[in-house]
N, C-alpha and C positions, 0 to 999 in steps of 0.2 A: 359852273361848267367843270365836269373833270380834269378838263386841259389846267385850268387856272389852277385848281387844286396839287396836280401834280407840278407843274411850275413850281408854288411855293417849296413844293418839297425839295423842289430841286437846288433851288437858291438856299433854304435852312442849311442842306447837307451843305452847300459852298462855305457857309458861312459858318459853318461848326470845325472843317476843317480846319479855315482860319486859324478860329478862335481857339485850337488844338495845338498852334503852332509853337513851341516853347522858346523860339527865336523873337518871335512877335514881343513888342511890349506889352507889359500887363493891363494899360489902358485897352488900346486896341483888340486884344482879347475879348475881354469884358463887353465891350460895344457888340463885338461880332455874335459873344456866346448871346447878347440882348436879343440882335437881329434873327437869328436862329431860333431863337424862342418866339419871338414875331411871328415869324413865317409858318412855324408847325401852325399856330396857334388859327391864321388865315387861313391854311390850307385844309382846315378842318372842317373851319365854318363853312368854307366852297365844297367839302365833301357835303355835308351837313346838306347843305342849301339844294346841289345838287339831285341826293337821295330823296329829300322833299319833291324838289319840281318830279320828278319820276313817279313817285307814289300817287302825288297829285294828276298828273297824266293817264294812270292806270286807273283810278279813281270814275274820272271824267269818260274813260271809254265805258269802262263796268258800267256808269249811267248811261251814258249814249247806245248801249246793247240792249239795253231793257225797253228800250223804245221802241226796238224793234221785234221783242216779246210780247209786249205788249199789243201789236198791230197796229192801226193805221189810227187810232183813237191819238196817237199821241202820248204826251209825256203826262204824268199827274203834276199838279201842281207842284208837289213837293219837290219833284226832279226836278220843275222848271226852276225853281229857285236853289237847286243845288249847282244843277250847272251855269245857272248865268255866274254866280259864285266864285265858283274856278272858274271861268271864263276870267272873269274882273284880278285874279289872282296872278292868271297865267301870264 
């Protein structure tokens, strides 16, 4: 989900600040600059993941349209086993 994605980012940016702070001790720095790298690194995967579900979605209509080019015969087999697919994915 995007939201998730943007969340991380938003926590890394907290957590870079921290780990920015030249007051901070150098342990706790280090932890925070870790966490910051964490969280880009999540919120990419959720981009990632996200881009996929959507491609995947756009995917599944492009076949569900051809069905209806097709006319009333229905799917060919191959569709049917495309979409039940993404279906089991989604």
């Amino acid at each position: 989900m995007m939201l998730e994605a943007e969340r991380c980012q938003t926590r890394a940016a907290s957590c870079e600040k921290i780990a920015d702070q030249d007051s901070a001790p150098m342990e706790m720095r280090v932890r925070f600059a870790r966490k910051a790298n964490f969280f880009r690194i999540v919120a990419r995967i959720d981009a990632l993941d996200e881009t996929k579900r959507i491609q995947d979605e756009a995917g599944l209509r492009i076949l569900e349209d051809a069905r209806f080019r097709q006319g009333s015969s229905g799917f060919s087999p191959l569709i049917q086993i495309t979409l039940a697919w993404c279906r089991l994915r989604g």
